[in-house]
C-alpha positions in Angstrom: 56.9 0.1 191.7 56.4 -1.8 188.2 58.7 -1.3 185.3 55.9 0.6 183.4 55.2 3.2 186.3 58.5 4.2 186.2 58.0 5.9 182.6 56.8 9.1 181.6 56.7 10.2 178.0 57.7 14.1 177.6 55.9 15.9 174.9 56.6 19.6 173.0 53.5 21.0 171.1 53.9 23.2 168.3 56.2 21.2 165.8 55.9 18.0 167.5 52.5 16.8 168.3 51.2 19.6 166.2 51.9 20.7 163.0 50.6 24.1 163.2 51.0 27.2 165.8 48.5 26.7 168.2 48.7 30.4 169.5 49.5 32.0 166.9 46.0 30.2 165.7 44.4 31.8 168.8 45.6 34.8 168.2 44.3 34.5 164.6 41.0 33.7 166.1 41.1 36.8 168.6 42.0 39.2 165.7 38.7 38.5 164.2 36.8 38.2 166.7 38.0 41.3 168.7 39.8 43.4 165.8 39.7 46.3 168.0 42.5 45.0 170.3 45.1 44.8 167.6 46.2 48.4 167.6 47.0 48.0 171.2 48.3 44.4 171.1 50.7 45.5 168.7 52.1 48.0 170.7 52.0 45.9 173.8 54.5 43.0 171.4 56.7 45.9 170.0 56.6 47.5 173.5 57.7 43.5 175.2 59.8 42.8 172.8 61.8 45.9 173.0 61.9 46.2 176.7 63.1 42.3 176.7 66.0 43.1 174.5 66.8 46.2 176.3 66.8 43.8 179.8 69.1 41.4 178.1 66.6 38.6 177.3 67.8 36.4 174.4 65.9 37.7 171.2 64.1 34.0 171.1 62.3 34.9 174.4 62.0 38.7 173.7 60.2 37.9 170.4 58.0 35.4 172.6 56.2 38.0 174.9 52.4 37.9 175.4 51.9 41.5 174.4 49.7 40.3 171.4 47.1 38.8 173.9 46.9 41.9 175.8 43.6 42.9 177.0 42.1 39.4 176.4 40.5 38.1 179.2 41.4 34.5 180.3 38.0 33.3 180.5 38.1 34.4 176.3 40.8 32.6 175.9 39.8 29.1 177.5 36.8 29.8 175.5 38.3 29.7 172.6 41.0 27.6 173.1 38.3 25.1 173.4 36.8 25.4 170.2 39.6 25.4 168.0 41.5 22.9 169.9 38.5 20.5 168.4 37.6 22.7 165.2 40.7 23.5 163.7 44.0 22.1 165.6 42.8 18.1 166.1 43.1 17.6 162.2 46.7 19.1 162.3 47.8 16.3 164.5 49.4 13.9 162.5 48.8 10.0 162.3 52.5 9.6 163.5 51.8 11.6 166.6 48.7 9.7 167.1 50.5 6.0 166.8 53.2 7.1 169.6 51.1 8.7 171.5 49.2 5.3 171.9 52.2 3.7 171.8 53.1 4.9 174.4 49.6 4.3 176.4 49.8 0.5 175.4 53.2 0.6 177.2 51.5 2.0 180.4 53.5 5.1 180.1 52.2 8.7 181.8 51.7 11.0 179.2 52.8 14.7 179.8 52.7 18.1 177.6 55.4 20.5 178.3 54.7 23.3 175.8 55.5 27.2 176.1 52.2 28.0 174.7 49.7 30.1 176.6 47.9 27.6 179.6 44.3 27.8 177.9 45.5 26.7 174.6 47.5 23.8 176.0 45.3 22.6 178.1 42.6 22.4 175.5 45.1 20.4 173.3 46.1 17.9 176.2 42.3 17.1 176.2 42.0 16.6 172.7 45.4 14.3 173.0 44.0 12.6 176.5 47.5 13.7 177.8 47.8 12.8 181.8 49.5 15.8 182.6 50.0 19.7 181.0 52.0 22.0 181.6 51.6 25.4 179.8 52.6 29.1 180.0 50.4 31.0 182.6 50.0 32.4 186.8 48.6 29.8 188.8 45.6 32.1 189.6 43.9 33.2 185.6 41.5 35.3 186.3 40.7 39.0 185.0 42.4 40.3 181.6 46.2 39.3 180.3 49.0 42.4 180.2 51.1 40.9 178.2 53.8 40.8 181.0 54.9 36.8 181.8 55.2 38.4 185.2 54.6 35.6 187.9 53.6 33.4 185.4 55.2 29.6 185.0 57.3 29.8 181.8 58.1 26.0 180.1 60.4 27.8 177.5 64.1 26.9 176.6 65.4 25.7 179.9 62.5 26.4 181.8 61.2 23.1 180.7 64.3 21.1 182.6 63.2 22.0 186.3 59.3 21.1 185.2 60.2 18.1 184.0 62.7 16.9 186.8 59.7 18.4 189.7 56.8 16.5 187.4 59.0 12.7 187.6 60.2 13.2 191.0 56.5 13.9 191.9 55.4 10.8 190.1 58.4 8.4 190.9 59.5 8.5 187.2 62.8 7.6 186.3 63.9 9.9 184.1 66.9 7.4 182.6 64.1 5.3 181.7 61.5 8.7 180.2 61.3 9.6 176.8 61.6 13.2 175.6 60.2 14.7 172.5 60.9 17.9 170.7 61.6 19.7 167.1 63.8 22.5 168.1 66.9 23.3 169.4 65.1 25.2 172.0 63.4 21.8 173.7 67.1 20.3 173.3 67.7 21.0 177.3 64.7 18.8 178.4 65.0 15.9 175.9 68.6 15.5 176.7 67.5 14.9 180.7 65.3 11.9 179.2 67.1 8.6 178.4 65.1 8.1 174.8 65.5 11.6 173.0 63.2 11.6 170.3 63.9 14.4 167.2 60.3 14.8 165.8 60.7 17.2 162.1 63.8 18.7 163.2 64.6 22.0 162.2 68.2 21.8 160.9 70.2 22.8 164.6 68.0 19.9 166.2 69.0 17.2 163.3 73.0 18.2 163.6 72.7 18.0 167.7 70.4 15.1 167.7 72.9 13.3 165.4 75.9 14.1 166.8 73.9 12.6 170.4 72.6 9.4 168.9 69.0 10.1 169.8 66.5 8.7 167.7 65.1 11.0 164.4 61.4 10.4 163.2 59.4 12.1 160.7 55.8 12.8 161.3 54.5 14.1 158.0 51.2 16.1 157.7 
């Protein structure tokens, strides 16, 4: 196995690649689209996010429940994911993410999004990044009309994203001393620090003090 095959270059979305919310652009998108739903998608959220606290989720997750894509159907939402994955979300990638991103390709490095947004809309991003690999919120079966529940549904989220990552190099002889890891939160923290080359993209403040007191690389990828 060559040096280069070795290497896989682990990517967060929102705040990394991305400087935008790509759901909470979808969700934007569905509200006018479909403005009846919001009455009950925003019971469905207040209802989640309650019942998640109540269950002793960590508010982070609670708040992160799919209640406010209740009642859209998954064929909707890879529709639309689609179009403002190109129309809108593209131009809110910025020319730093871009340069790594081929960067890394030039190096002969696999190229893999591990995001805790909603499958559709990742997926429809990794194809406008020409990512090798995604992996997004979401069953392995989407068909019908979403609950809101994440029940039986893959969940790259917080920690969630560490036994992804370790299945997704083992699967692809990667040597994960030798991957690079990505992230702009706290929250993608327990996947980047599994990588040999952590990479701090825009860190909020938590990320900054942890990446520094960690010696792992800090960039800034301005708008």
């Amino acid at each position: 196995m060559g040096e280069t095959s070795e290497v896989a270059a682990y990517f967060d979305l929102d705040g990394t690649l991305l400087n935008a919310s790509s759901e909470k652009t979808l969700t934007g998108l569905l509200a006018r689209r479909r403005p009846w739903r919001i009455p009950h998608a925003t019971v469905a959220w207040t209802l989640g996010t309650t019942f998640g606290l109540l269950t002793g989720k960590a508010p982070y997750d609670a708040l992160r429940n799919r209640g406010h894509l209740s009642l859209a159907s998954w064929r909707v939402l890879e529709q639309y994911s689609d179009e403002i994955a190109t129309s809108t979300l593209k131009a809110k990638v910025s020319q730093g993410a871009w340069e790594r991103l081929e960067w890394h390709r030039n190096q002969g490095h696999r190229l893999v999004l591990v995001t805790a947004t909603v499958a559709p809309m990742a997926e429809a991003m990794a194809r406008v990044l020409g990512m090798d690999e995604v992996y997004g919120c979401g069953p392995k079966s989407r068909t019908g009309w979403l609950s809101g529940s994440e029940r039986g549904w893959s969940v790259p989220r917080r920690k969630g994203k560490v036994p992804i990552v370790q299945q997704d190099a083992a699967e692809h002889g990667h040597d994960l001393s030798k991957c690079y890891g990505y992230g702009n939160t706290l929250a993608d923290s327990w996947f980047m620090q599994i990588c040999g080359h952590a990479i701090a993209v825009n860190p909020e403040s938590s990320l900054e003090k942890h990446a520094n007191q960690h010696s792992w690389d800090i960039v800034y990828w301005p708008s």
